[in-house]
C-alpha positions in Angstrom: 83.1 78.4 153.4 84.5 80.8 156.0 88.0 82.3 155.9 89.8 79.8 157.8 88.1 77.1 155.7 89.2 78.8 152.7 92.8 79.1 154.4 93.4 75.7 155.3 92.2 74.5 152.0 95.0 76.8 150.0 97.1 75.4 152.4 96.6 71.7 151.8 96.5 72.4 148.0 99.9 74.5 148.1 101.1 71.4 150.3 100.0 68.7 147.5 101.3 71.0 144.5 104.8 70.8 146.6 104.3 67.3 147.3 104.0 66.7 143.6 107.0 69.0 142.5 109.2 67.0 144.6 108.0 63.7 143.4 109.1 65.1 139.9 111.9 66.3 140.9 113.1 62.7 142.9 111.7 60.5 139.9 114.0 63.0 137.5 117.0 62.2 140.0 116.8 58.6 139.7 115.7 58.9 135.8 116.4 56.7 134.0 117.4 53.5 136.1 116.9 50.6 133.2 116.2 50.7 129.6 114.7 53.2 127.5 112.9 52.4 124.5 112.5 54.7 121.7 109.9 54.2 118.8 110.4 54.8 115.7 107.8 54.7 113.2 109.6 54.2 109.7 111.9 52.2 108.8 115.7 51.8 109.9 118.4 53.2 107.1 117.0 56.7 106.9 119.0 59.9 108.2 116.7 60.3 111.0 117.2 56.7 111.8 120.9 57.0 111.4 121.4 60.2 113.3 119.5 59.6 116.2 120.8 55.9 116.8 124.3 58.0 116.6 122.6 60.4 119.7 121.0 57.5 121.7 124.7 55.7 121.5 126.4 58.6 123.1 124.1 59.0 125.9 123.5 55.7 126.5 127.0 55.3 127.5 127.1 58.4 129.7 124.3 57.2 131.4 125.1 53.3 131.6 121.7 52.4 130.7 120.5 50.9 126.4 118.3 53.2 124.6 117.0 50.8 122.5 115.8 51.6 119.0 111.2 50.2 118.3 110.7 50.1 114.6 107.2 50.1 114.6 106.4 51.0 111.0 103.5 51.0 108.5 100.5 53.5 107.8 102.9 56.3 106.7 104.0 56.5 110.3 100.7 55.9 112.3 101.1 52.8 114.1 104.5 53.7 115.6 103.3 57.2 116.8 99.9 55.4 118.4 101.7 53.0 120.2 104.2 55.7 121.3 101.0 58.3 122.2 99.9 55.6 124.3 102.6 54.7 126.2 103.3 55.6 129.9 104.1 58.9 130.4 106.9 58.3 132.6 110.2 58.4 130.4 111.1 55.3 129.5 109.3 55.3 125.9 109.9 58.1 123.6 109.5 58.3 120.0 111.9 59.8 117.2 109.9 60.8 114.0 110.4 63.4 111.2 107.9 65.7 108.9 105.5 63.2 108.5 104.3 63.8 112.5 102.9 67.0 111.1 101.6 66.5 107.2 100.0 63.6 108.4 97.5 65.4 109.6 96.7 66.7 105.7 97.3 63.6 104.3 94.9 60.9 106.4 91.7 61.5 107.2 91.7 60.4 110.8 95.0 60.4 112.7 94.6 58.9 116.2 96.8 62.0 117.8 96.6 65.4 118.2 99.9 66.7 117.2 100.1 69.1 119.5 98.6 67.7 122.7 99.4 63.9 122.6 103.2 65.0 122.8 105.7 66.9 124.6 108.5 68.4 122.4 111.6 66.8 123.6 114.0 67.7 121.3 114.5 69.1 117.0 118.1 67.9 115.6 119.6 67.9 112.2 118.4 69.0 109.3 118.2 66.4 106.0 118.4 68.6 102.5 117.5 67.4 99.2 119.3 68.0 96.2 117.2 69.7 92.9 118.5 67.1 90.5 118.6 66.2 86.3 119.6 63.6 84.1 123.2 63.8 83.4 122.0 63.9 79.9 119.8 67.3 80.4 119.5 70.0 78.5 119.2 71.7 81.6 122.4 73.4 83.5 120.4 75.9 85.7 117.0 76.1 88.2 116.4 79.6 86.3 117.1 76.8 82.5 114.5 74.4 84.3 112.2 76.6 85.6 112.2 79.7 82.5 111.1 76.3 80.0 108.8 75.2 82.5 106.8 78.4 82.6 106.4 78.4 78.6 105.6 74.9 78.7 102.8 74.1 81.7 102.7 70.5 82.7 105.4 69.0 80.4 108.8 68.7 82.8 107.4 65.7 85.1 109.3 65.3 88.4 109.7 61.4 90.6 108.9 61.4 94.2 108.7 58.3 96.4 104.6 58.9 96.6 102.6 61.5 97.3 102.9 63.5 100.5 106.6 62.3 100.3 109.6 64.9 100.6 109.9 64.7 97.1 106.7 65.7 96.1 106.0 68.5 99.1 109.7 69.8 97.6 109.2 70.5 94.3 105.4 71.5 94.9 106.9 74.6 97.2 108.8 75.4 94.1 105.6 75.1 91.8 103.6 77.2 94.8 106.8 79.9 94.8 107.5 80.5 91.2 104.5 79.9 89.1 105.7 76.5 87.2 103.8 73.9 86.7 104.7 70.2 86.7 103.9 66.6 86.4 104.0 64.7 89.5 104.5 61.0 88.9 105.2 58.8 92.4 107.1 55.7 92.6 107.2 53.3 95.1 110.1 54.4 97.2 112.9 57.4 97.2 115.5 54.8 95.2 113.2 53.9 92.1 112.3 57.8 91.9 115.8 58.5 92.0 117.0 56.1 89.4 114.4 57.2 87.2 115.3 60.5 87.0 119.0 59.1 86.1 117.6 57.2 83.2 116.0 59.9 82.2 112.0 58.7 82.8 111.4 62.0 84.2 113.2 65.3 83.8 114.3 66.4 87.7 113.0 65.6 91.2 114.4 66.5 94.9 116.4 63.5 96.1 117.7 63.1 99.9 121.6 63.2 99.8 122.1 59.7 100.2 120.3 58.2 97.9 121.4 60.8 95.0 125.0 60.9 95.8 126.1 57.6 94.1 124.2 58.6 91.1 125.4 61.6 91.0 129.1 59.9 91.8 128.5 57.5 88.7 128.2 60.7 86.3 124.0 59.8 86.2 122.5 62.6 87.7 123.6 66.3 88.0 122.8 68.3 90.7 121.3 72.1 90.1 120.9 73.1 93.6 120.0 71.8 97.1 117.0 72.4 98.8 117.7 74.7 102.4 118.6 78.2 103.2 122.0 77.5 103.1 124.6 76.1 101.1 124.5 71.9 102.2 127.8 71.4 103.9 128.0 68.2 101.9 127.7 70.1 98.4 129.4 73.9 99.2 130.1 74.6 96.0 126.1 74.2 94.8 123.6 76.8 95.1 120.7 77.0 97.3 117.4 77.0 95.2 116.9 80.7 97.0 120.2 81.3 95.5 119.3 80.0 92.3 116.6 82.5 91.9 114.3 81.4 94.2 113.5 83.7 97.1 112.3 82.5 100.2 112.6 78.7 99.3 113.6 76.5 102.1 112.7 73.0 102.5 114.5 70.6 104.7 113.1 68.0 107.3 114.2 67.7 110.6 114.4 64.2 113.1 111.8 64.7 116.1 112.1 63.9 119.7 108.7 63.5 121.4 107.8 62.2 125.0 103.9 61.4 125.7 101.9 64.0 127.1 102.3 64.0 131.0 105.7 63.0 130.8 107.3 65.1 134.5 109.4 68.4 132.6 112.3 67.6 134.7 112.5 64.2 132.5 111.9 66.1 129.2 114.7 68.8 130.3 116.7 66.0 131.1 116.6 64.6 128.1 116.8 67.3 125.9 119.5 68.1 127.5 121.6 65.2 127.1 120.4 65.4 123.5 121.8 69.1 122.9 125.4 67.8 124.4 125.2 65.5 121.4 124.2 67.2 118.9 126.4 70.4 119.6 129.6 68.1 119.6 132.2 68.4 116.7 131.7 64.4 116.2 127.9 64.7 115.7 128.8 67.3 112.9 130.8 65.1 111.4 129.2 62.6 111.6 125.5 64.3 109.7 127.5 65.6 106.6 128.8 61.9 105.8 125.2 61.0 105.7 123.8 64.2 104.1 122.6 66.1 107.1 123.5 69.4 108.4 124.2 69.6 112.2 121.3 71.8 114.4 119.7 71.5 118.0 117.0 72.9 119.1 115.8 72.2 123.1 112.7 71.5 124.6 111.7 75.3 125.9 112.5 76.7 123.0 110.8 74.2 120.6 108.0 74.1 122.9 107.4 77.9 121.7 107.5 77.5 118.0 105.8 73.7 117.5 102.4 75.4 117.1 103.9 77.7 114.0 105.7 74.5 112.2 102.7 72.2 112.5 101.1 74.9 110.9 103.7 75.4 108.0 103.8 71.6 107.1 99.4 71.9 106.9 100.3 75.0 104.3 102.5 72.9 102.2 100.9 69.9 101.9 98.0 72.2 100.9 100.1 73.7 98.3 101.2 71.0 97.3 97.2 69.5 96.2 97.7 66.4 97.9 94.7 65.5 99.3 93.5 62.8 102.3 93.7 59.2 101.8 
């Protein structure tokens, strides 16, 4: 090939890249013109279901178009983030998802995505703590109380989580990985029955999501020792942080996901997680995540896109920790 050849050829390719920018940038302008769906795959009445139905309302009437809410549950969050992976990369299907995008990778044997190439990182909101909590009836007043009896007594404190994997068990195991302590794990068959079974006293403690502990905790059933981030939950300020308690370093909440399938134009995923951040940054959106035990938080799609890399590889290292193994 010759000079000119080689010249006309850059030339047609500049042309096409151009050609293609500006067909982004025109599908982004009339983006989104009917309905978007976005999938979900657990079920509706969590935090992350409750806080991002609260998002899609708000833009939904900025934009005049329904953002309409896919439950597609089952497989500890598979199915819903398969269909979602292979949907048409052009906007109008997204998916909402939490932790489990990430530690499922540890916990299945063969997940049908690649957590960091099936998706483009739309959007990070919120932030759901737990709450370190004891029979009302404990002897136990303190995380140093809990934990200084634990270490002289290996494997006899037994903790509830709604299965393995769960929230509830990845908590407490970080405490087991961070202090030394060891514990029983015994699962149950949801967040609710762990949590009531800790209030009757089957187990001695477990980390339970705000809104299911707080009417226990109400009902003078279970007490609360600490809460589970790296600050103070804006739902319980007068209760410690676990780091607080004694724990350096301790930090586990989980977070509600925005994710828009690979090839999906940027200009729609800026768009989007844009709209999002207007949300999220609002005094009503604050408001509105400590009633149901979330704190307020937004992080946007170029800056997410930088760090999604290190927090896939943080969930791996706890679920490690924690023992759990593949299913």
């Amino acid at each position: 090939m010759n000079r000119r050849q080689i010249l006309e050829a850059a030339l047609v390719a500049c042309a096409s890249g151009a050609m293609g920018a500006a067909r982004a940038q025109g599908q982004a302008a009339n983006w989104p013109d009917h309905a978007i769906t976005l999938i979900q795959p657990y079920a509706p009445g969590t935090a992350t279901d409750a806080s991002s139905r609260f998002i899609a309302q708000r833009i939904g009437e900025r934009w005049k178009v329904a953002l309409v809410m896919d439950h597609r549950v089952g497989a500890n969050g598979l199915i819903g983030t398969d269909v979602a992976a292979r949907a048409a990369p052009d906007g109008y299907t997204m998916m909402i998802t939490s932790t489990g995008y990430f530690t499922n990778e540890a916990l299945v044997a063969k997940i049908g995505y690649d957590p960091l190439k099936s998706f483009v990182p739309v959007a990070k909101v919120g932030a759901v703590q737990l709450l370190l909590v004891v029979p009302s009836t404990s002897p136990f007043h303190s995380v140093k109380e809990l934990l200084d009896f634990a270490k002289a007594h290996p494997g006899k404190l037994g903790y509830a989580s709604g299965g393995t994997g769960s929230s509830q068990h990845l908590a407490p195991s970080m405490l087991s990985t961070l202090t030394g302590a060891q514990f029983l794990h015994v699962p149950y068959k949801g967040q609710v029955p762990a949590a009531v079974a800790t209030s009757t006293g089957e187990v001695d403690f477990s980390f339970a999501a705000i809104t299911t502990a707080r009417p226990l905790v109400e009902a003078g059933k279970l007490r609360i020792l600490a809460t589970s981030g790296s600050e103070r939950s804006s739902s319980y300020p007068d209760v410690p942080t676990v780091a607080e308690a004694g724990v350096p370093g301790y930090d586990y909440v989980a977070n509600t996901f925005f994710f828009a399938p690979a090839g999906t134009p940027e200009a729609i995923v800026d768009k989007m997680s844009d709209a999002i951040g207007d949300v999220a940054r609002s005094a009503a959106f604050a408001a509105f995540t400590k009633s149901i035990g979330m704190e307020a938080g937004f992080t946007g799609h170029a800056e997410w896109q930088k760090t999604i890399a290190a927090e896939r590889a943080h969930w791996l290292q706890v679920v490690r920790d924690s023992g759990a193994k593949p299913e």
